[in-house]
C-alpha positions in Angstrom: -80.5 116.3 -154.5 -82.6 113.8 -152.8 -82.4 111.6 -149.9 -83.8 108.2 -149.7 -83.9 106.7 -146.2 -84.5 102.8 -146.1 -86.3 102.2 -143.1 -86.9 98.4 -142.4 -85.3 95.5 -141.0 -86.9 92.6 -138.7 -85.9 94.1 -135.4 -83.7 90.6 -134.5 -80.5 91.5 -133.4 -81.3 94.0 -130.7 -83.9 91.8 -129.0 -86.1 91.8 -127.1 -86.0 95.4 -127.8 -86.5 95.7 -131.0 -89.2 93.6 -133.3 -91.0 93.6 -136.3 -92.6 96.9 -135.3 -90.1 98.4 -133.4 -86.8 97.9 -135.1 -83.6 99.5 -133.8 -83.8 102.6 -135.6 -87.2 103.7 -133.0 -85.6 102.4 -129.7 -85.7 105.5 -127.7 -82.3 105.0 -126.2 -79.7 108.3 -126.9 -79.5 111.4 -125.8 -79.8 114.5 -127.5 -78.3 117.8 -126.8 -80.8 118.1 -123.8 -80.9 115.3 -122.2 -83.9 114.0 -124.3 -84.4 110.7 -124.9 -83.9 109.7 -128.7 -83.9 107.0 -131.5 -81.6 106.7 -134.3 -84.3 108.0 -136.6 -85.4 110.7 -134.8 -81.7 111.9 -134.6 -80.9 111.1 -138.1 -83.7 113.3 -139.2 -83.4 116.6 -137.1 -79.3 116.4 -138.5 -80.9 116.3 -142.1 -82.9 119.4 -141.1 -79.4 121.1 -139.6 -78.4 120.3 -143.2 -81.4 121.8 -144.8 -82.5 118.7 -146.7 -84.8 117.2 -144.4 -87.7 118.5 -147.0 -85.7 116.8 -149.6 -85.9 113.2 -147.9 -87.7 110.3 -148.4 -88.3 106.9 -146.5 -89.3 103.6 -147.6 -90.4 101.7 -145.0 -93.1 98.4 -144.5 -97.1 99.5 -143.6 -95.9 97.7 -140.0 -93.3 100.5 -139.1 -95.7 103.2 -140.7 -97.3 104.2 -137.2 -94.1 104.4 -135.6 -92.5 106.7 -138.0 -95.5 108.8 -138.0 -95.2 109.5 -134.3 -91.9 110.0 -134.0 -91.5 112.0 -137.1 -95.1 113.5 -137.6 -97.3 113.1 -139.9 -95.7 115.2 -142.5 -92.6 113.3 -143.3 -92.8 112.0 -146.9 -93.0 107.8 -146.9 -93.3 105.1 -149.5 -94.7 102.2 -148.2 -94.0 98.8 -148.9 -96.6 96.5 -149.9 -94.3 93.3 -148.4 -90.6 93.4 -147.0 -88.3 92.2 -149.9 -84.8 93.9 -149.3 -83.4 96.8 -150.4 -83.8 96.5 -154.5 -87.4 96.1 -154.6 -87.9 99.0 -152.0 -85.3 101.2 -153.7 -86.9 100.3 -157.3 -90.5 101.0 -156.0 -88.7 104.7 -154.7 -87.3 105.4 -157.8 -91.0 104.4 -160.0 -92.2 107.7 -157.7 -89.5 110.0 -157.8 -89.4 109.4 -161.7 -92.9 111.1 -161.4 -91.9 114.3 -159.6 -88.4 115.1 -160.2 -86.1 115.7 -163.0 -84.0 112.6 -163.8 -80.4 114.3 -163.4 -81.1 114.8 -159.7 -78.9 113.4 -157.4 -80.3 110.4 -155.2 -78.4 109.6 -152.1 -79.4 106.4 -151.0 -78.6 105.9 -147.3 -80.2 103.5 -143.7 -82.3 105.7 -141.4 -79.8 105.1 -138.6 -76.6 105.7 -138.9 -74.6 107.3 -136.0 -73.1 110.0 -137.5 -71.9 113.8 -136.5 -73.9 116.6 -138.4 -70.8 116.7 -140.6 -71.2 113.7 -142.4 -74.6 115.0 -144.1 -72.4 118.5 -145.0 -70.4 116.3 -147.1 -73.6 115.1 -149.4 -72.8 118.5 -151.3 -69.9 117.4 -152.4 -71.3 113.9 -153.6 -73.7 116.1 -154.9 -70.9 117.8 -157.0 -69.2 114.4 -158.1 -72.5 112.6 -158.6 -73.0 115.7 -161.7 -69.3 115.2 -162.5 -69.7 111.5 -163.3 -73.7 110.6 -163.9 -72.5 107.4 -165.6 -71.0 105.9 -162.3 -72.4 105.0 -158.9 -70.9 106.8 -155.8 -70.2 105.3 -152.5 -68.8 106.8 -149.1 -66.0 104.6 -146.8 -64.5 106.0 -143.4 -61.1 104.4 -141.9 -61.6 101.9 -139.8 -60.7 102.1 -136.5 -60.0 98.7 -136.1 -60.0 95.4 -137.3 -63.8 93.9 -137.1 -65.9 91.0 -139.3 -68.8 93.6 -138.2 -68.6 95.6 -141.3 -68.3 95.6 -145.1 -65.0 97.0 -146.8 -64.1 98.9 -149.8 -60.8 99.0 -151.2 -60.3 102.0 -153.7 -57.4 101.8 -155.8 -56.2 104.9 -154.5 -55.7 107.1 -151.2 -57.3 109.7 -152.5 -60.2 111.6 -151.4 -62.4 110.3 -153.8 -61.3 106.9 -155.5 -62.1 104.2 -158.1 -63.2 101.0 -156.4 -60.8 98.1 -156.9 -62.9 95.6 -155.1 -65.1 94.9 -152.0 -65.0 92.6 -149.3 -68.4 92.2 -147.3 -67.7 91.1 -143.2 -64.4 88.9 -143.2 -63.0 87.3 -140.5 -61.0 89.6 -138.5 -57.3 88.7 -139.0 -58.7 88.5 -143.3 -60.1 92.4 -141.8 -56.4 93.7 -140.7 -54.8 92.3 -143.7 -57.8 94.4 -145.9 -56.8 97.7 -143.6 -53.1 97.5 -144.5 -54.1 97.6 -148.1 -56.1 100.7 -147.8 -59.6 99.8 -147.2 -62.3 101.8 -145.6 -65.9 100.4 -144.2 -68.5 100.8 -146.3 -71.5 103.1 -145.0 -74.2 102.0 -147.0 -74.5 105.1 -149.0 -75.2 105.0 -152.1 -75.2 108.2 -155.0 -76.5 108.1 -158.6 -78.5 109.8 -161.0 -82.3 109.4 -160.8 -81.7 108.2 -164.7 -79.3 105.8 -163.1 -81.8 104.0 -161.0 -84.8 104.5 -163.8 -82.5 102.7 -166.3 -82.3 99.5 -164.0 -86.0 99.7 -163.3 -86.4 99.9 -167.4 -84.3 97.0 -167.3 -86.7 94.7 -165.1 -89.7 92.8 -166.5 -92.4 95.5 -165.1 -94.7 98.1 -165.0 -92.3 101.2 -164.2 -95.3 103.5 -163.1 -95.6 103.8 -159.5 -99.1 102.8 -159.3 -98.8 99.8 -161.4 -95.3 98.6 -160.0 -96.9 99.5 -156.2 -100.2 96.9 -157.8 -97.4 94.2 -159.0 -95.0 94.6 -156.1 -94.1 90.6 -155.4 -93.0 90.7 -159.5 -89.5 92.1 -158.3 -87.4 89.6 -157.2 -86.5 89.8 -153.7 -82.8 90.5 -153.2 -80.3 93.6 -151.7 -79.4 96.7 -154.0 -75.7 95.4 -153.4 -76.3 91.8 -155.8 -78.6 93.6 -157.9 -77.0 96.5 -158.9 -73.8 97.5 -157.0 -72.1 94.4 -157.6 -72.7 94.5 -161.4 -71.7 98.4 -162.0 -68.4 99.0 -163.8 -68.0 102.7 -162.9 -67.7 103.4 -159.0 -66.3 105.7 -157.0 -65.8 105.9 -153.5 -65.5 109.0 -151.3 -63.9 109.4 -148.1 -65.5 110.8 -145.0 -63.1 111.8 -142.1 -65.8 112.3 -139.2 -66.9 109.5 -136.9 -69.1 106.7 -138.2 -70.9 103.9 -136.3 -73.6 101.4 -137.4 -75.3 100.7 -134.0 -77.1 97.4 -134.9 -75.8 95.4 -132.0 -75.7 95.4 -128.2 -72.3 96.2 -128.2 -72.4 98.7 -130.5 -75.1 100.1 -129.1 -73.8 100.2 -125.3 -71.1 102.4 -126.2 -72.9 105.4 -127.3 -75.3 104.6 -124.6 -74.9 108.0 -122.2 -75.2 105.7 -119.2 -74.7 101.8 -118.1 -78.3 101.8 -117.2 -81.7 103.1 -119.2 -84.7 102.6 -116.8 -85.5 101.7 -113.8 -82.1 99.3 -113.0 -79.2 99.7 -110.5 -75.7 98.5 -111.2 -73.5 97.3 -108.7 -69.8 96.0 -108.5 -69.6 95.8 -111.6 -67.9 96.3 -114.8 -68.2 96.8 -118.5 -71.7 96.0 -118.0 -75.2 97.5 -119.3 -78.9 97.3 -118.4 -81.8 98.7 -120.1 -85.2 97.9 -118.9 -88.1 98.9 -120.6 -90.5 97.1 -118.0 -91.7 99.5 -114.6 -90.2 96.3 -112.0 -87.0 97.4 -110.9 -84.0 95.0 -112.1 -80.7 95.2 -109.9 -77.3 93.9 -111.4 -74.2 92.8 -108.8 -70.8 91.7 -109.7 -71.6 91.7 -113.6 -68.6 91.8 -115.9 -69.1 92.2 -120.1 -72.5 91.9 -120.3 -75.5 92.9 -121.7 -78.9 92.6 -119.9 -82.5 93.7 -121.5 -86.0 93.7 -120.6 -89.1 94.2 -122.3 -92.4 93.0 -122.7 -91.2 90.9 -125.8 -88.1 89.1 -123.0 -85.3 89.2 -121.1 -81.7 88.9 -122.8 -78.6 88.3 -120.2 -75.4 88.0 -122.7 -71.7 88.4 -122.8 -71.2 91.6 -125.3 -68.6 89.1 -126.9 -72.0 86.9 -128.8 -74.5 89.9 -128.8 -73.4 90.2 -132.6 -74.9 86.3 -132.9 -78.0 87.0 -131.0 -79.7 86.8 -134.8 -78.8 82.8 -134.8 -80.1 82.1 -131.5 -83.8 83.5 -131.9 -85.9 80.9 -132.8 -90.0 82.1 -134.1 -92.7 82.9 -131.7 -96.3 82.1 -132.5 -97.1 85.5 -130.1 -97.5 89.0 -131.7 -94.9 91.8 -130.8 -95.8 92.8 -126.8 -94.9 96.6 -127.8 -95.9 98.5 -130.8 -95.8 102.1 -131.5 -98.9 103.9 -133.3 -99.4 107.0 -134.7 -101.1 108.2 -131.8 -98.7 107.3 -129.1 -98.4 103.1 -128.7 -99.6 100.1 -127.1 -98.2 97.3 -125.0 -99.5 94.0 -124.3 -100.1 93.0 -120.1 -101.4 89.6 -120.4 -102.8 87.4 -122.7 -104.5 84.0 -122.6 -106.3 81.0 -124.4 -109.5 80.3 -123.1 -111.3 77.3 -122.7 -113.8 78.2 -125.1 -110.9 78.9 -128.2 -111.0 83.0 -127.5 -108.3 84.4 -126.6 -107.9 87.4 -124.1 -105.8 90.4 -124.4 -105.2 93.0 -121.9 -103.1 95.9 -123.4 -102.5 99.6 -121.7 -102.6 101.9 -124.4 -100.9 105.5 -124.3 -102.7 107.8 -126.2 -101.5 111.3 -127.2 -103.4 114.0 -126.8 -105.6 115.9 -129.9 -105.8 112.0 -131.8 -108.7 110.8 -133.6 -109.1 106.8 -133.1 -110.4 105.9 -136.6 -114.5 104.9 -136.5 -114.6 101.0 -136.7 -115.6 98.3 -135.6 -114.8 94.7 -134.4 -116.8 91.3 -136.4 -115.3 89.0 -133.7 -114.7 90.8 -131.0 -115.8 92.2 -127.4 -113.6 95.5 -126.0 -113.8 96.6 -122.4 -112.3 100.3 -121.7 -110.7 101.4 -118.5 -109.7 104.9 -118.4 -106.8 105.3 -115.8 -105.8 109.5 -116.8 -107.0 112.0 -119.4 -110.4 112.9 -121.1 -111.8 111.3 -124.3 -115.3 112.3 -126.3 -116.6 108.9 -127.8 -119.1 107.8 -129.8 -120.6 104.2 -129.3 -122.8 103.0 -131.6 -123.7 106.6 -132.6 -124.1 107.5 -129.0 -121.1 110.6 -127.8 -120.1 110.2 -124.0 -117.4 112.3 -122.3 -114.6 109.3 -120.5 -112.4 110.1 -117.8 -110.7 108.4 -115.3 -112.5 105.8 -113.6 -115.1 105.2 -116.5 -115.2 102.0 -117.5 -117.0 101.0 -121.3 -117.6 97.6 -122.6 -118.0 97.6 -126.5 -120.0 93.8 -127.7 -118.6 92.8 -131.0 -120.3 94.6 -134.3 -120.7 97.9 -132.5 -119.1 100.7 -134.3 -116.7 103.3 -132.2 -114.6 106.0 -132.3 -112.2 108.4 -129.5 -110.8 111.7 -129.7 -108.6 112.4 -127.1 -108.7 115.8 -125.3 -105.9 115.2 -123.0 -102.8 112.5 -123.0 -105.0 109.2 -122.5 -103.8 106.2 -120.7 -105.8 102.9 -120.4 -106.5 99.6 -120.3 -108.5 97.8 -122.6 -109.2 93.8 -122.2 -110.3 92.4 -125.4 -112.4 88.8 -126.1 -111.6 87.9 -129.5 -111.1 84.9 -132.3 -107.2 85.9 -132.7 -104.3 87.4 -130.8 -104.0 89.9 -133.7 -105.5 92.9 -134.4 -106.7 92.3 -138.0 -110.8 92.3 -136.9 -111.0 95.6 -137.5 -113.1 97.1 -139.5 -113.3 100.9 -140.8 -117.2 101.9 -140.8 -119.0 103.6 -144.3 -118.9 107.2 -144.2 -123.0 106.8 -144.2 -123.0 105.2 -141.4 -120.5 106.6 -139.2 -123.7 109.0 -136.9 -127.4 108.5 -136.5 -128.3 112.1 -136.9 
């Protein structure tokens, strides 16, 4: 058995917390069993390796949330990436075009998000999917839990039967809520997004579309699948499904009012609440923010905004956000991440970017360099050798390095590195970079 973790999303209805590059599934907002600060991901992945099938799983993901899985999950974790976002039946196709290579095609593939919220218990359960996956390769398997109320937040299943594990007599994705109660007194359960099948199941659908089915040449020809959700593709045109029913405790967090509730406190951050009621803050900024006489609401801060909302629209948040010509302020990298302090047009069409940078210790900055343009370094804690146009210097705090345009660099920290660096350049992105020929990369 296999797990595939779909890891994407545009990181829209948990803003301005989440973004392109750090969707929901990163935000660094539970608790584990210490006290510890943790995302989804992270806590989805140390209950796979409870489980024992954390060696087993895979996650498909976009090249912009490569960096942040890398540091939260190391470097290790096995990822397919993406060549463009384009829903879940391209990304799950591309998944199954590599797996096809490496495993035998009556292995199980569970096909699940990367963040459910979940007790260890419902990953126990995969071995009897597992089981019934073997029992019926000719089907598709799905797993519902009973509601616990009435909500247009979630897709239903309706089995035809109480039983434990069930044919599927229909589905029902997000109805209103009174169309929701009506659905729960006939027996329904909300769908989880999981997904179980034969690997020959998925490679027969991959057969079935008009290209290459080998991993390299379907990864080349990407953009040739057609952009749409494993649920139109596939799910809703399969004859044979079963559902199974899990008994634990099941949440999709992908709201703000969602979210708040397995929040282990009304505030995360430097905030204060007073008088108040039903009410969180989470504030990713260092300024303090204070909240008086608040009642059903949600308040955020980051660099990317502020949100103040009642908890009541936080599920329409998606419909209000309109497109912003400005990159992401926050990013996570492989070697720890990056937020934005200021940036500006100048007169002379450059723009200027000041970003403080957090990088972890033992990390090797790759050797490039920039076409367009002019760095400045600030070292505010931790050591750092560098080489500078084939020059090595020792950086500390205090040192202070300007880097023209065309001059090839590299860092390796020695200790956790924070700084500032102020950057002249033609965009706001960071896409003048430039990796440097091995022949070049020393003068000696």
């Amino acid at each position: 058995m296999y797990i595939l973790l779909l890891s994407g999303g545009s990181g829209k209805r948990l803003w301005p917390l989440s973004n392109d590059l750090s969707s929901k599934q990163f935000l660094r907002i539970l608790e584990d069993n210490q006290g510890q600060k943790q995302s989804m991901m992270e806590r989805v992945f140390l209950q796979l390796q409870e489980v024992g099938l954390s060696e087993r799983t895979v996650i498909t993901t976009t090249e912009a949330q490569l960096d942040a899985i890398e540091h939260q999950l190391g470097q290790d974790v096995a990822v397919i990436c993406e060549p463009s976002r384009r829903d879940t039946f391209p990304a799950i196709m591309l998944a199954t075009s590599y797996l096809a290579e490496i495993v035998d095609p009556t292995e199980t593939i569970v096909i699940m998000p990367v963040d459910p919220y979940v007790d260890t218990s419902f990953f126990e359960t995969f071995t009897a999917l597992d089981e019934a996956v073997h029992a019926h390769p000719e089907a598709l398997h799905l797993m519902g839990v009973e509601p616990l109320h009435p909500t247009p937040k979630y897709g239903y299943i309706i089995p035809e039967t109480g039983d434990k594990m069930a044919r599927v007599k229909k589905f029902q994705e997000k109805p209103t809520t009174a169309v929701a109660e009506q659905l729960i007194q006939e027996g329904a359960l909300w769908n989880c997004g999981v997904f179980a099948c034969q690997l020959s199941f998925l490679m027969k659908q991959l057969t079935a579309q008009d290209v290459p089915t080998a991993y390299r040449d379907l990864l080349a020809s990407y953009d040739a699948l057609e952009k749409t959700s494993f649920d139109y593709a596939i799910v809703e045109k399969t004859e044979s499904i079963y559902v199974h029913r899990y008994e634990g405790y099941w949440k999709d967090l992908g709201t703000w009012n969602t979210l708040t509730e397995e929040m282990p406190s009304v505030f995360h951050g430097n905030a204060r609440i007073l008088k108040s009621k039903n009410t969180h803050i989470v504030n990713e900024l260092q300024i303090p923010v204070l909240g008086i006489g608040l009642e059903d609401l949600v308040v955020s801060v980051s660099p990317d905004g502020v949100l103040v909302s009642s908890k009541d629209e936080t599920p329409h948040l998606k419909e209000y956000l309109v497109d912003q010509d400005l990159p992401p302020q926050f990013e996570w990298k492989r070697w720890g991440y990056a937020t934005i302090l200021h940036q500006q047009l100048l007169d002379d069409g450059r723009y200027a970017v000041t970003r403080r940078l957090h990088i972890k210790a033992d990390q090797m900055i790759s050797h490039h360099y920039h076409e367009h343009t002019d760095s400045t370094w600030s070292i505010l804690k931790g050591r750092a050798e560098a080489i500078i146009d084939g020059e090595q210097q020792l950086l500390g705090p205090t040192s202070v390095v300007h880097i023209p345009q065309g001059v090839p660099h590299t860092l390796k920290t020695l200790d956790d590195l924070i700084m500032i660096e102020v950057k002249y350049s033609v965009d706001w992105t960071e896409e003048d970079n430039y990796p440097l020929p091995i022949s070049l990369r020393s003068k000696g």
